[in-house]
C-alpha positions in Angstrom: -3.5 13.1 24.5 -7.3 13.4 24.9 -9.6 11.4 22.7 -12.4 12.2 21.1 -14.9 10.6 18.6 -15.1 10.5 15.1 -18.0 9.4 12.7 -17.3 8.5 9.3 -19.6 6.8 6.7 -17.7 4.2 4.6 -19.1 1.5 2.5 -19.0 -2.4 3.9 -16.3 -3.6 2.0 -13.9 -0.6 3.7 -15.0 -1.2 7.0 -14.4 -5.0 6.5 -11.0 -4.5 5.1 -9.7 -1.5 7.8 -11.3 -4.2 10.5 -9.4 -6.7 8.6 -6.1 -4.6 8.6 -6.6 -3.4 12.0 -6.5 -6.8 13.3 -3.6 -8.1 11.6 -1.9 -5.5 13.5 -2.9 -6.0 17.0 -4.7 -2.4 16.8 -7.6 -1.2 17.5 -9.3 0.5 14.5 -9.7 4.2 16.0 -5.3 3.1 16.3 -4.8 1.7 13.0 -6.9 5.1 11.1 -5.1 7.1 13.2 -1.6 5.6 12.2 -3.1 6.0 8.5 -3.7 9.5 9.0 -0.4 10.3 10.9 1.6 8.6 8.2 -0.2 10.6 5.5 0.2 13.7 7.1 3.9 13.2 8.1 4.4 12.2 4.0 5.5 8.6 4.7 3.6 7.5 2.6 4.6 9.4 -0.4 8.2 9.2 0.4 8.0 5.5 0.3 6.2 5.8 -3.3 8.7 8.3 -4.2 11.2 6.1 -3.4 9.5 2.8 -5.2 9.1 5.6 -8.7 13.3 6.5 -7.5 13.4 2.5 -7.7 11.5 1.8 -11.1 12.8 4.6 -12.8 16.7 3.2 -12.5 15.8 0.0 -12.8 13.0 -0.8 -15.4 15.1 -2.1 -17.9 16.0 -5.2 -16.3 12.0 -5.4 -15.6 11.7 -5.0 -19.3 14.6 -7.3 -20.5 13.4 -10.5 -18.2 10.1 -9.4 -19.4 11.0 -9.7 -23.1 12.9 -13.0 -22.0 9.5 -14.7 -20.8 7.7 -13.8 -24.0 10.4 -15.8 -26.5 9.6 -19.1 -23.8 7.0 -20.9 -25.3 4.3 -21.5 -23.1 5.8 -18.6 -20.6 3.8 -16.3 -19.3 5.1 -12.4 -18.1 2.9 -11.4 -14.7 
């Protein structure tokens, strides 16, 4: 597939963190927003939070009861 070049103006702290990203996985960063824009137009990304909210939502109580647990600990702390 042809390439061609985009401009996009993002503050420093992006571009340092999608450098940063990029590089821990071995990809360019023209590949690495181009994954990020194939994944979040093929819905990846919100099947994967749909799953995590699938995930939460049948499983919160035991967040909730080891939760409670922590507070009665003296000197425990819950995250």
């Amino acid at each position: 597939m042809a390439k061609t070049q985009l401009g996009a103006r993002v503050d420093s702290e992006i571009k340092r963190l999608a450098e940063a990203r990029a590089a821990d996985r071995g990809l360019s960063l023209g590949d690495y927003i181009a994954g990020l824009v194939r994944e979040d137009t093929e819905g990846l990304r919100q099947r994967g939070l749909d799953a995590a909210r699938r995930f939460l939502d049948e499983h919160q109580s035991v967040f909730d009861d080891l939760e409670d647990g922590e507070r009665h600990v003296p000197g425990a702390h819950a995250a």
